[in-house]
C-alpha positions as CSV (number, residue, x, y, z in Angstrom):
1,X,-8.7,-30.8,-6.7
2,X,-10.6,-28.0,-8.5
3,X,-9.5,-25.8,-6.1
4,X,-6.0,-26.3,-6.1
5,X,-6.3,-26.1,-10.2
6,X,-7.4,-22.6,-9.5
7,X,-5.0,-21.3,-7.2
8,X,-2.1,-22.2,-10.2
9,X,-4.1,-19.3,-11.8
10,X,-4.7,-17.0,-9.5
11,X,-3.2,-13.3,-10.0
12,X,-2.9,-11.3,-7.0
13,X,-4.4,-7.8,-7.6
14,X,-1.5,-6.1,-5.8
15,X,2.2,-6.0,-6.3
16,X,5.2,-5.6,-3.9
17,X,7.1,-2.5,-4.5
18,X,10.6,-2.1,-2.6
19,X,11.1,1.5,-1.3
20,X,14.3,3.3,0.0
21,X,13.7,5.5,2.7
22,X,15.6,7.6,5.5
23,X,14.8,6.2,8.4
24,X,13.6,9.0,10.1
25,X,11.3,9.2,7.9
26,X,9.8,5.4,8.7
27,X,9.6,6.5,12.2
28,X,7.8,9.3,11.3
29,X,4.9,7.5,9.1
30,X,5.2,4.8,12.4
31,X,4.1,7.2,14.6
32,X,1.6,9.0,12.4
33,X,0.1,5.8,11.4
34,X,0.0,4.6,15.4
35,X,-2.5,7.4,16.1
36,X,-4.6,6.8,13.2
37,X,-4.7,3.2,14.5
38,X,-3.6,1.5,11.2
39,X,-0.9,-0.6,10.3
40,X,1.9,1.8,9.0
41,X,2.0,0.0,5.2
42,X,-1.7,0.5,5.0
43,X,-1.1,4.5,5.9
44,X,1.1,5.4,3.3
45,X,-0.9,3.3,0.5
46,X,-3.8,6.0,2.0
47,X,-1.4,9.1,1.9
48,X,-0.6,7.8,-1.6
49,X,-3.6,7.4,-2.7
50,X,-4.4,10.8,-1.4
51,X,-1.9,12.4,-3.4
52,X,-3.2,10.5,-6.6
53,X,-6.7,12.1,-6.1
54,X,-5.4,15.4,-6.5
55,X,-3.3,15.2,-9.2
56,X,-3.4,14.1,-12.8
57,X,-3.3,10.4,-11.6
58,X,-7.2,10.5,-10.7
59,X,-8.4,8.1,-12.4
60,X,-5.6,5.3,-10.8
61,X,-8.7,3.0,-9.2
């Protein structure tokens, strides 16, 4: 019963976001995320992320 009491609280540490893309442009991150061998979702959190480094938005983690 603990445990259930627990879950009521739990706060997921991540957020769904909904995006509007071309779809070309899916395809694209599809295919580019098929040869790095990760799920497509996953690679553009990592190209994001990548583009946070370099910019003001460093310190995001």
């Amino acid at each position: 019963m603990k445990f259930l009491l627990r879950l009521k609280f739990f706060k997921p540490s991540t957020v769904t976001v909904n995006l509007r893309m071309p779809l070309s442009m899916v395809n694209a991150l599809k295919m580019q995320a098929n040869k790095q061998d990760v799920p497509y979702q996953s690679y553009m959190k990592m190209i994001i992320a990548e583009v946070l480094k370099t910019t003001d938005g460093a310190n995001f983690f």
